[in-house]
C-alpha positions as CSV (number, residue, x, y, z in Angstrom):
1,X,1.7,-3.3,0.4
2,X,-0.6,-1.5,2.9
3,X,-1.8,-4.6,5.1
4,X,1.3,-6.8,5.0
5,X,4.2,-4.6,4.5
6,X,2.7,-1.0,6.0
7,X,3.1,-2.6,9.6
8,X,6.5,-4.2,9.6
9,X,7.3,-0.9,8.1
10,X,5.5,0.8,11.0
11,X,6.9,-1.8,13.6
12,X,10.2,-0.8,12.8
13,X,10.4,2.6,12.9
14,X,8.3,2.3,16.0
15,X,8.7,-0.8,17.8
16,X,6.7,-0.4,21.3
17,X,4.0,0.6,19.8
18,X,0.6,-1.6,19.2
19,X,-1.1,-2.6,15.6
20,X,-4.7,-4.0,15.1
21,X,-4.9,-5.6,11.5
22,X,-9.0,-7.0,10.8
23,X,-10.9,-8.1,7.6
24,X,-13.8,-9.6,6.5
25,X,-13.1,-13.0,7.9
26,X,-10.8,-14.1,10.7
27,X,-9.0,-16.6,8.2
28,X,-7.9,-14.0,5.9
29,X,-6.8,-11.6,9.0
30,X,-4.9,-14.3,10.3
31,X,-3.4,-14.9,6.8
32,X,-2.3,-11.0,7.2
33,X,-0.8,-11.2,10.5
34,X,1.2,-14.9,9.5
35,X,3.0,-12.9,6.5
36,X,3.5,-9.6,8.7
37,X,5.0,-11.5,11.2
38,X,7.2,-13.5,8.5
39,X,8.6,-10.2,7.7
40,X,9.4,-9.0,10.7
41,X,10.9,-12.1,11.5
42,X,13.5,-12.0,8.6
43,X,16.8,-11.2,8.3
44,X,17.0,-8.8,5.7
45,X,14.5,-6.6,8.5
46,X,17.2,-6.4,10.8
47,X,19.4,-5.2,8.4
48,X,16.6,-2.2,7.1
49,X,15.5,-1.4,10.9
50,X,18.9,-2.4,13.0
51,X,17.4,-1.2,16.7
52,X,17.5,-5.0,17.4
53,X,14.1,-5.3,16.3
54,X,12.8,-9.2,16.9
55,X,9.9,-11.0,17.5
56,X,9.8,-12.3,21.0
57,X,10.1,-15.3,21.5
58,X,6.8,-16.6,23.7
59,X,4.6,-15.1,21.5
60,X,5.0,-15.8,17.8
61,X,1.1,-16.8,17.1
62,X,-0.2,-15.2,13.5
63,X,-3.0,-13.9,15.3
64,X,-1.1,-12.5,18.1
65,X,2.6,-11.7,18.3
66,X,4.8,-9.2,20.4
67,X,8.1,-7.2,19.6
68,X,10.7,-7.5,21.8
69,X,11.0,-3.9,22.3
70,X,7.0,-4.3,23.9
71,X,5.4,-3.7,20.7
72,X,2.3,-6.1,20.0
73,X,0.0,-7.3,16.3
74,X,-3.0,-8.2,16.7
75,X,-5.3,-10.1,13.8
76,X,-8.7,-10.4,13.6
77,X,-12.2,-11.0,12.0
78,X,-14.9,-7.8,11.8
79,X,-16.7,-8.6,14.7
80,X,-14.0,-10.7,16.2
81,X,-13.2,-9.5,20.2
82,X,-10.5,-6.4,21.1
83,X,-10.3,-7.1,24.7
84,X,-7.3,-5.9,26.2
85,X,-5.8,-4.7,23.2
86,X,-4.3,-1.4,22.1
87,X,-3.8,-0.2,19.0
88,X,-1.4,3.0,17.8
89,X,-2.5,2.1,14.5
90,X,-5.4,0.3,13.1
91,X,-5.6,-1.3,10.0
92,X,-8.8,-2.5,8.5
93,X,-8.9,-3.8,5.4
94,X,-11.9,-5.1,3.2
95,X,-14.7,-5.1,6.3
96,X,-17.0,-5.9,3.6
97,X,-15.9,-9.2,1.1
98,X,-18.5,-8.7,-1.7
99,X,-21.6,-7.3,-3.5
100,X,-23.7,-9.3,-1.9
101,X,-22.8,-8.1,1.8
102,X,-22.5,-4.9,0.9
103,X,-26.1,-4.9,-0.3
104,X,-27.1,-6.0,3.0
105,X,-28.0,-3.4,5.5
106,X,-27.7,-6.4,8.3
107,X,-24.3,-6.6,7.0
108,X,-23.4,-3.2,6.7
109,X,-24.5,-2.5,10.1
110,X,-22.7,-5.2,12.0
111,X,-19.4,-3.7,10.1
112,X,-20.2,-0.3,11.5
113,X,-21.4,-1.3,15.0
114,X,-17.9,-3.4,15.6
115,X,-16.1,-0.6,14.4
116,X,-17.4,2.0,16.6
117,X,-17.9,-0.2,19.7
118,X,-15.3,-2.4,19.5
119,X,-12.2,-0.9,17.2
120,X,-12.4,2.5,17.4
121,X,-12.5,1.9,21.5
122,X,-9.4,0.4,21.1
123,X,-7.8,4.1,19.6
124,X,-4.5,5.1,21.9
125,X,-4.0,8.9,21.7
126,X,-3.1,10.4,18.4
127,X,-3.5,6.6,17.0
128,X,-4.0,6.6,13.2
129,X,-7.2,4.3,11.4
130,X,-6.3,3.3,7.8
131,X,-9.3,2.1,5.9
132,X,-8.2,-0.3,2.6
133,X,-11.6,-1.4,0.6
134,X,-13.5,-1.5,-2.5
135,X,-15.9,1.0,-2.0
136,X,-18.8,-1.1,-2.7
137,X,-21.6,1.2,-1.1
138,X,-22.1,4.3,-0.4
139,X,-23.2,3.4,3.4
140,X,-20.3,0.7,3.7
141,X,-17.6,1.9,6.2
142,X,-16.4,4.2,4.2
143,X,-19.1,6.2,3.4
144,X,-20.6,6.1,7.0
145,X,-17.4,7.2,8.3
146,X,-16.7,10.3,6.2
147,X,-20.7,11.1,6.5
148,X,-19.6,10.8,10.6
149,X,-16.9,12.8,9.7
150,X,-18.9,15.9,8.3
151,X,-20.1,15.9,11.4
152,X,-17.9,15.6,13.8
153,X,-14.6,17.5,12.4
154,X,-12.5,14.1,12.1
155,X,-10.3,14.4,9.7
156,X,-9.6,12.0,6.7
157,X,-7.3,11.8,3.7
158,X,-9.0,10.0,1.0
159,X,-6.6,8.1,-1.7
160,X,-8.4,6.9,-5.1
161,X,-7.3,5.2,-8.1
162,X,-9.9,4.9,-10.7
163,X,-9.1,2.9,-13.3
164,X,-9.6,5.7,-16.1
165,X,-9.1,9.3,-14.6
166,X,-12.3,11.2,-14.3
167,X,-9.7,14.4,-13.9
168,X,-6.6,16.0,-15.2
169,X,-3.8,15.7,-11.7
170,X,-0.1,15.6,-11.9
171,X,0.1,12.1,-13.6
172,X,-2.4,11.9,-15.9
173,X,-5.3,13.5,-17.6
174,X,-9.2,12.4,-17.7
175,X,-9.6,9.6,-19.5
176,X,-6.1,7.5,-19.2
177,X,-5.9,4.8,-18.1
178,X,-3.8,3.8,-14.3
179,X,-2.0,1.3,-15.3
180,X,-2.0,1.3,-19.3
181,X,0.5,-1.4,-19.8
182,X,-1.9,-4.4,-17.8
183,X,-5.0,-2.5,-18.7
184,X,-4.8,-0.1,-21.8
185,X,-8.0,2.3,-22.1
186,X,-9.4,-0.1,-24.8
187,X,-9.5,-3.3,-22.5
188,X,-11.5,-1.4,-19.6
189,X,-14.2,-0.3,-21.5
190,X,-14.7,-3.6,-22.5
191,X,-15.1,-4.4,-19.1
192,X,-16.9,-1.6,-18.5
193,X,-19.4,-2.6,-21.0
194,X,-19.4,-6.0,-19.7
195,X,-20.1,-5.8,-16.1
196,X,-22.6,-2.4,-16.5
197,X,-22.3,0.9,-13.9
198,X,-23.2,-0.8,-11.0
199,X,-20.2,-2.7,-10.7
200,X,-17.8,-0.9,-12.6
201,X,-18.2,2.4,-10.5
202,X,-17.5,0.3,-7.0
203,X,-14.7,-2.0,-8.4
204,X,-12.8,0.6,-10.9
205,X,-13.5,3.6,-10.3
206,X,-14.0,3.7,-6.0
207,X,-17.0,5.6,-6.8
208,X,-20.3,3.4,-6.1
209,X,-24.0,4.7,-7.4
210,X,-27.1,3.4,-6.2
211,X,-28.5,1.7,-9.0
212,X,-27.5,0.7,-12.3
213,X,-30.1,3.5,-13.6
214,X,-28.0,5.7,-12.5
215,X,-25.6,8.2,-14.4
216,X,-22.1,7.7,-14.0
């Protein structure tokens, strides 16, 4: 829904403008950019955005594809080159792949130096960043970037889901479940039991501690 749908959506309503999709690896980016592009393609888009919307024609790549209305997408790999490319809306979505990388302050600092010297250089004015990822870490992108943000005034909505509320909000109250048909309260705190804090707080509840010592 957000990396494959969001910009056809997005494309539609705004045609000549420019969208920068990136993951973890350049093959899954490019998998992105191939379905976007499918979309976008299709007829049942012209019919849901009918400005004559179409891909043109020279440049149909997965990686790299342009409206016809002077629009461009642009896939690629965290630390993959930007050159020449601008984006009205950036899309990043799981810099980090797992555990393991996420553990790795190599790792996490390569995601964060890309992202400041390469994608965030590529920002048009008033351009919008939308960050999709398990919040593994509490330095991954995420958390370095609302730390910068603290900072610096830059403002970000954050969106959770944690798999059992830890507050009453307008749907539900603490301790229900998200989605209570797939996963009823019972069935996650098997898993929680099963995989321990550590991972539970990152992959269910967006929420990542330190150390599995920690409260939670």
């Amino acid at each position: 829904l957000a990396t494959i749908r969001f910009p056809a959506w997005y494309l539609g309503l705004h045609p000549a403008r420019e969208v920068i999709t990136a993951s973890h690896t350049a093959e899954l980016a490019l998998d992105f950019g191939g379905k976007t592009r499918d979309i976008v393609a299709d007829i049942p888009y012209r019919h849901i955005f009918p400005e004559g919307i179409a891909l043109k024609a020279d440049e149909q790549a997965r990686a790299k594809w342009r409206t016809n209305k002077g629009g461009s997408y642009t896939s690629v790999g965290i630390g993959g080159p930007l050159t020449g490319r601008g984006a009205n809306l950036l899309l990043i979505d799981d810099p980090i792949k797992n555990r393991e990388d996420a553990d790795s302050e190599t790792i996490r600092d390569k995601v964060w130096s890309w992202y400041i010297s390469t994608a965030y250089t590529r920002l048009e004015k008033d351009a919008a960043v939308v960050l999709v990822l398990t919040h593994w870490h509490l330095d991954d992108l995420a958390g370095r970037i609302l730390a910068r943000a603290e900072e610096t005034g830059e403002v970000w909505r954050v969106i959770k889901f944690p798999a059992i509320a830890i507050q009453d909000d307008e749907r539900r109250k603490a301790g229900e479940a998200l989605w209570p048909e797939k996963y009823p309260v019972k069935e996650l705190e098997r898993i929680r039991a099963t995989l321990g804090p550590y991972e539970w707080s990152a992959l269910y509840q967006q929420a990542p501690i330190l150390s599995e010592n920690q409260e939670f």
